[in-house]
N, CA, C and O atoms as CSV, one atom per row, in Angstrom:
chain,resi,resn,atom,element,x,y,z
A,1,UNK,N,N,68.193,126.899,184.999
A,1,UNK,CA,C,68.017,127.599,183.725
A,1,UNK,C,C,69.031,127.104,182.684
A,1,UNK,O,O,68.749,126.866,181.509
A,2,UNK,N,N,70.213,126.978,183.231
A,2,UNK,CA,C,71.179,126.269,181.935
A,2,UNK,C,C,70.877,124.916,182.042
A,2,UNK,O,O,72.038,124.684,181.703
A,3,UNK,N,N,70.483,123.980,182.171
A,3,UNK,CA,C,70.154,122.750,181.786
A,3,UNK,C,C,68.861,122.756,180.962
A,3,UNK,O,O,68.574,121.936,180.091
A,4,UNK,N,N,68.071,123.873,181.392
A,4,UNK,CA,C,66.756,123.780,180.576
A,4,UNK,C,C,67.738,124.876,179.274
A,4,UNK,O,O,67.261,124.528,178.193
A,5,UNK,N,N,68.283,125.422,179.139
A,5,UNK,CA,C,68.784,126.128,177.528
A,5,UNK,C,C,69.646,125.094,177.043
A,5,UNK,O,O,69.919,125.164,175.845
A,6,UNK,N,N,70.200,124.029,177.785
A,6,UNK,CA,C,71.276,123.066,177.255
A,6,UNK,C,C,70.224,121.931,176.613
A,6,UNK,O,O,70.620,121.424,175.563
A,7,UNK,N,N,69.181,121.563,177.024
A,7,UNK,CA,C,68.167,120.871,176.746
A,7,UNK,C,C,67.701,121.148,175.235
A,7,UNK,O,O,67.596,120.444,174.231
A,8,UNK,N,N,67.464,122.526,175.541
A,8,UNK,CA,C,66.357,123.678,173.982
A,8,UNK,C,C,67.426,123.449,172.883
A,8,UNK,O,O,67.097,123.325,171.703
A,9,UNK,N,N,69.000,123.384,173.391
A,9,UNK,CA,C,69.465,123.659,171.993
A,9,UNK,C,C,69.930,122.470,171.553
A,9,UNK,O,O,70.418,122.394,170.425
A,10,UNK,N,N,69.832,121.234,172.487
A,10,UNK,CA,C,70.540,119.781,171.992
A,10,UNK,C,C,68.849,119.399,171.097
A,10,UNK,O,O,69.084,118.785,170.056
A,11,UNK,N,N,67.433,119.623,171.302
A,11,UNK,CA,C,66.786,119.751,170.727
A,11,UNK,C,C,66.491,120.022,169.594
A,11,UNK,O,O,65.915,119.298,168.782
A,12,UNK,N,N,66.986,121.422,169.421
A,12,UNK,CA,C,66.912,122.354,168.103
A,12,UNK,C,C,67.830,121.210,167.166
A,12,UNK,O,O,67.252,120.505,166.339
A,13,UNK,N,N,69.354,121.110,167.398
A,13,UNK,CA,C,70.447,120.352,167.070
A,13,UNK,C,C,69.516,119.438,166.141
A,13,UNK,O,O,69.394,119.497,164.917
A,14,UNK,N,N,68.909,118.600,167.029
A,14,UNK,CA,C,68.090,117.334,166.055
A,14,UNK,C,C,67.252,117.599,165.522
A,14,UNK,O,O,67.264,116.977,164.459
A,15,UNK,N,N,66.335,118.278,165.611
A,15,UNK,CA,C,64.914,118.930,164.681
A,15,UNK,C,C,65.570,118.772,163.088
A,15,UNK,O,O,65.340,118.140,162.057
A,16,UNK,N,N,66.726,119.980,163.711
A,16,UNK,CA,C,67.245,120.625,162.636
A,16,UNK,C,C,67.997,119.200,161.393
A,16,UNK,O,O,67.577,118.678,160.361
A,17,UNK,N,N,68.945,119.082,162.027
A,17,UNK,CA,C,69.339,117.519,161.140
A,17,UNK,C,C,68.371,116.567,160.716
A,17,UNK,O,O,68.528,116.145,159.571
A,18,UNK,N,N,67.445,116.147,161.343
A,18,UNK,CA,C,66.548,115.153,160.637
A,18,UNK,C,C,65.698,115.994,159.685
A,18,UNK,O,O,64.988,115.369,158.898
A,19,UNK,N,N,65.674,117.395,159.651
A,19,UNK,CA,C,65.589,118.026,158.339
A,19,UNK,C,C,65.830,118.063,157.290
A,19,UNK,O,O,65.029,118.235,156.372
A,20,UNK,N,N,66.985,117.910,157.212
A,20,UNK,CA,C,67.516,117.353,156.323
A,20,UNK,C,C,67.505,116.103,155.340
A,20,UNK,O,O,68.089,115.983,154.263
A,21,UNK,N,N,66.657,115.179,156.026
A,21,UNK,CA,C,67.067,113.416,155.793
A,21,UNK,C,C,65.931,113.038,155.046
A,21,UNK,O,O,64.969,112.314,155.303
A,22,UNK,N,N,66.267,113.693,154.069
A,22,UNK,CA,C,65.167,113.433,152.925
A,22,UNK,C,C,65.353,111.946,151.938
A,22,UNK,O,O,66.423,111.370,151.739
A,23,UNK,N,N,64.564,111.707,151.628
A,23,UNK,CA,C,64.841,110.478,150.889
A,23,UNK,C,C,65.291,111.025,149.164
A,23,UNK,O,O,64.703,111.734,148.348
A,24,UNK,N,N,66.481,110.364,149.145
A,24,UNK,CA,C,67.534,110.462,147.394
A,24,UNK,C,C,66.752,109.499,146.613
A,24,UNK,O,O,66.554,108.305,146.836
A,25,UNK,N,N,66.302,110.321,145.558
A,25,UNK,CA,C,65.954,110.045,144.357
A,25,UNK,C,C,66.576,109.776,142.988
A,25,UNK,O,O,66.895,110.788,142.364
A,26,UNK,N,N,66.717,109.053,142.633
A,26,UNK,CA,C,67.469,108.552,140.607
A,26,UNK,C,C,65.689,109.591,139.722
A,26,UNK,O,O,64.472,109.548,139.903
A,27,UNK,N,N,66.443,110.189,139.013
A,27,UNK,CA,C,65.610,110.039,137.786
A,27,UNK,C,C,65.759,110.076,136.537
A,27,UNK,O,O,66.070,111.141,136.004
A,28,UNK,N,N,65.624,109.254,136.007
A,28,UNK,CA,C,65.887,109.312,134.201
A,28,UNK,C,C,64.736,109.507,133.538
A,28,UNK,O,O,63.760,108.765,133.433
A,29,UNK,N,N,65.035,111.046,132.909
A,29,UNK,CA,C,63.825,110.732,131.776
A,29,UNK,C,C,62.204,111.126,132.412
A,29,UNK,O,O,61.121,111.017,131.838
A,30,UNK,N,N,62.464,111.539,133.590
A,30,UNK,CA,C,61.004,112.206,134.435
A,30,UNK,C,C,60.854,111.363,135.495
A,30,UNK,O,O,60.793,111.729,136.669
A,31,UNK,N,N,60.772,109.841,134.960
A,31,UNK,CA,C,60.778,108.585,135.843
A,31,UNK,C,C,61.830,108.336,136.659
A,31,UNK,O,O,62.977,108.333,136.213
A,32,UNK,N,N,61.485,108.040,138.267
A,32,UNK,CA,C,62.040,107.948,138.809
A,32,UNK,C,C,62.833,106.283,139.016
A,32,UNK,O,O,62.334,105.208,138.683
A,33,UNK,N,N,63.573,106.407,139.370
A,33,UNK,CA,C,64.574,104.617,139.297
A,33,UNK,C,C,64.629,104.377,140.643
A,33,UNK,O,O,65.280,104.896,141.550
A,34,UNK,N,N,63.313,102.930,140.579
A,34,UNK,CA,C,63.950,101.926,142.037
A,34,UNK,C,C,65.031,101.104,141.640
A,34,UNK,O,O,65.290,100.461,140.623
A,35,UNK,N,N,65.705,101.347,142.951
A,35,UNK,CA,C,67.070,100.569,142.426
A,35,UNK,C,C,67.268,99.894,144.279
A,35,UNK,O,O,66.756,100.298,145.323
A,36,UNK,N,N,67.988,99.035,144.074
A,36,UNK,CA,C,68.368,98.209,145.825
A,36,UNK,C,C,69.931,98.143,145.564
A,36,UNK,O,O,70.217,97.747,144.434
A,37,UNK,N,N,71.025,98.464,146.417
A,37,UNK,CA,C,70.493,99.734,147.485
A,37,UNK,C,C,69.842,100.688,147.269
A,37,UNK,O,O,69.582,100.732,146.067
A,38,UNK,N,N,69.407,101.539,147.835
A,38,UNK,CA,C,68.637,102.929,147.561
A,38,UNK,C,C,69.982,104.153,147.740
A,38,UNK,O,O,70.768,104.057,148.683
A,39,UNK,N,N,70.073,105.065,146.895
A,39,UNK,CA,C,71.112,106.013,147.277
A,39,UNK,C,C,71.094,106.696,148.318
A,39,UNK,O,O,70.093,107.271,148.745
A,40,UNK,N,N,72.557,106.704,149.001
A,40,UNK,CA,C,72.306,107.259,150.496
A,40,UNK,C,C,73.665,108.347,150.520
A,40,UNK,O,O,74.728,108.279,149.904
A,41,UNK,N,N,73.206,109.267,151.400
A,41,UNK,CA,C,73.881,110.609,151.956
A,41,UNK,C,C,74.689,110.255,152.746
A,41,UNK,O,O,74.114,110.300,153.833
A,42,UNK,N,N,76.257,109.732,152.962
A,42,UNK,CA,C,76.820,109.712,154.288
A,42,UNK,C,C,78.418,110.803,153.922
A,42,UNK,O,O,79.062,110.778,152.872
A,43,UNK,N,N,78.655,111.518,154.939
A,43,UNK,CA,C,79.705,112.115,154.947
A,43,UNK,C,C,79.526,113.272,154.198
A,43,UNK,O,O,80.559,113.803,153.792
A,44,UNK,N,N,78.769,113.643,153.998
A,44,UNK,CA,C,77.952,114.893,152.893
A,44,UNK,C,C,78.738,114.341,151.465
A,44,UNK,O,O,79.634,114.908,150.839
A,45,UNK,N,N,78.235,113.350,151.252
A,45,UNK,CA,C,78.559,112.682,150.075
A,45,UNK,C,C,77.338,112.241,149.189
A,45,UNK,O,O,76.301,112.718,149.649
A,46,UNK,N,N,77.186,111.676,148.353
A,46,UNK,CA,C,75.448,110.750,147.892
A,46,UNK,C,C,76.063,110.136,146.677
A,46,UNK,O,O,76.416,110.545,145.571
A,47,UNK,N,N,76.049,108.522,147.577
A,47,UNK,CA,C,76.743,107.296,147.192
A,47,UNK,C,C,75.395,106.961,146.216
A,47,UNK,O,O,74.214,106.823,146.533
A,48,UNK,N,N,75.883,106.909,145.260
A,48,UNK,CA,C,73.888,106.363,143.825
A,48,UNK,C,C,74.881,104.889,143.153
A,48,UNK,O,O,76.077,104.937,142.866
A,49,UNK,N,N,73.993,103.692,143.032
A,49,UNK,CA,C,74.038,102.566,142.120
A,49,UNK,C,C,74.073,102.767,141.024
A,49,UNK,O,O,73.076,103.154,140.414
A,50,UNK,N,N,75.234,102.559,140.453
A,50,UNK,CA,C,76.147,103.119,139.567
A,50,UNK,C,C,75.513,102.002,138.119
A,50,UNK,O,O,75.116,102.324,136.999
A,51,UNK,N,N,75.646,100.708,138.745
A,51,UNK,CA,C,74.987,99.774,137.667
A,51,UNK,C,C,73.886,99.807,137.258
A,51,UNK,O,O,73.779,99.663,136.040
A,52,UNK,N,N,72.396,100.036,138.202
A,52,UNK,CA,C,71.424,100.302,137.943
A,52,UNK,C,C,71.612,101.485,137.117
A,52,UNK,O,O,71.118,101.178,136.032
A,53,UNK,N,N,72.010,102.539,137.057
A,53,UNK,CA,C,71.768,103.808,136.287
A,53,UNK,C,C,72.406,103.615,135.158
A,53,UNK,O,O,71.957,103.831,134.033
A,54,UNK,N,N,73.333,103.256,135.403
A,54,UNK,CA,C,74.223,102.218,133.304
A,54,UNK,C,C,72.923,101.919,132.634
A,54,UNK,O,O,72.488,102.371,131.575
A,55,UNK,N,N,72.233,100.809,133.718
A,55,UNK,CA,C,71.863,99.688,132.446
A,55,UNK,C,C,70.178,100.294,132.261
A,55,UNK,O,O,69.450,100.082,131.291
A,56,UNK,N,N,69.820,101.143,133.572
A,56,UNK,CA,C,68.494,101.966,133.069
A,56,UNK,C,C,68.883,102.713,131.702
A,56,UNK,O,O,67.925,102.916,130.956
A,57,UNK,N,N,70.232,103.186,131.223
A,57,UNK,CA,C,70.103,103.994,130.243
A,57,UNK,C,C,70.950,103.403,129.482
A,57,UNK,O,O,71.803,104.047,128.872
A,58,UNK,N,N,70.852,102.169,129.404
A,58,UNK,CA,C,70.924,101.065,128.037
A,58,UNK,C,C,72.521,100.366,127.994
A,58,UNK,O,O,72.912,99.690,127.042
A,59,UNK,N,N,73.118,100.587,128.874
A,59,UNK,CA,C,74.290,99.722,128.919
A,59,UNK,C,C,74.247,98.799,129.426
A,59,UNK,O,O,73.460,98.565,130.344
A,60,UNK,N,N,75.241,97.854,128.888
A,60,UNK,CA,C,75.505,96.634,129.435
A,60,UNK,C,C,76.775,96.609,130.443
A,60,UNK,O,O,77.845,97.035,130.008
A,61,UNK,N,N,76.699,96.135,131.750
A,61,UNK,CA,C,77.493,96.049,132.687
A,61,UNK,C,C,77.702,94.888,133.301
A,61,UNK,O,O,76.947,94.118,133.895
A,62,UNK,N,N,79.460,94.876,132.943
A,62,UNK,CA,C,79.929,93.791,133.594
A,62,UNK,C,C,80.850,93.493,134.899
A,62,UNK,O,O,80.855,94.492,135.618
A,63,UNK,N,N,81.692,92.351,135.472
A,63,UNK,CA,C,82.549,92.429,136.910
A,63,UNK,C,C,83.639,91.641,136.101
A,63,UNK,O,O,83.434,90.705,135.329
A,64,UNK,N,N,84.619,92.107,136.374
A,64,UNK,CA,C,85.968,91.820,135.583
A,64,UNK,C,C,86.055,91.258,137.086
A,64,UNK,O,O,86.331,92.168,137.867
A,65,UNK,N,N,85.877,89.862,137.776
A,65,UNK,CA,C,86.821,89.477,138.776
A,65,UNK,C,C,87.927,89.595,138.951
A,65,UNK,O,O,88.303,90.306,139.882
A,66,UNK,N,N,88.967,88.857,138.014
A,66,UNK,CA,C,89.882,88.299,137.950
A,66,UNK,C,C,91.051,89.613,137.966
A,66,UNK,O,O,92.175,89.538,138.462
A,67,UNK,N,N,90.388,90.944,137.211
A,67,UNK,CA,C,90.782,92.245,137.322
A,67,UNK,C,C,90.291,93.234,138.353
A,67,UNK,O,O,90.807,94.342,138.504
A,68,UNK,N,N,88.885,92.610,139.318
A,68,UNK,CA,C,88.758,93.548,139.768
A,68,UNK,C,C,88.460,94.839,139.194
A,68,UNK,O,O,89.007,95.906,139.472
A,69,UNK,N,N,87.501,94.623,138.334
A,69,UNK,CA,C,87.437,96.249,137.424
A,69,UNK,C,C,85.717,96.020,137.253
A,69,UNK,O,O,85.109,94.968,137.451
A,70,UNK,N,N,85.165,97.302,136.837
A,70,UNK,CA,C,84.053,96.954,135.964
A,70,UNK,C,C,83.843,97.264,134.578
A,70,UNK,O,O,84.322,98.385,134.404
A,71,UNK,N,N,83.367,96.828,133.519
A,71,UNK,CA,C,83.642,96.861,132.592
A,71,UNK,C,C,81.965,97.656,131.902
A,71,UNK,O,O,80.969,97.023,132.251
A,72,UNK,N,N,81.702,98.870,131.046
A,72,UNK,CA,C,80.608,99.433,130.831
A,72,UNK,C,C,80.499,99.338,129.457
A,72,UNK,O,O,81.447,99.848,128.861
A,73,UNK,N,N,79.775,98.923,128.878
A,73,UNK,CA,C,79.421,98.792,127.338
A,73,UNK,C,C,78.184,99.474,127.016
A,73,UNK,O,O,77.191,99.431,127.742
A,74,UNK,N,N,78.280,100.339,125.511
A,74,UNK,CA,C,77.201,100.920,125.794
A,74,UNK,C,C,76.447,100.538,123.764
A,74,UNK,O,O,75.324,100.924,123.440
């Protein structure tokens, strides 16, 4: 009996989490933004492409190598 309730609830455990694992969406403006990478959930965080969403809403974005910086113009 406890291996079959240790079973039911390591079960439940995952049901329950891949519940969660919805696919993250951008939207500007109604329209939604494909962007590569796609924004992702790790650490209960939601890491979004920071450049794609600049330049969807009209900035120009640059890579300061030499500084290591990025540079956003709008």
């Amino acid at each position: 009996m406890k291996k079959i309730l240790c079973f039911a609830l390591c079960l439940a455990a995952f049901f329950s989490a891949t519940a969660y694992a919805e696919e993250i969406t951008v939207e500007i403006d109604g329209a939604e933004l494909l962007c590569e990478p796609p924004p992702i959930n790790t650490d209960d965080r939601v890491l979004v492409p920071m450049r794609a969403i600049f330049e969807a809403l009209g900035a120009d974005v640059e890579w300061d190598g030499e500084r290591q910086r990025v540079i956003i113009e709008t």
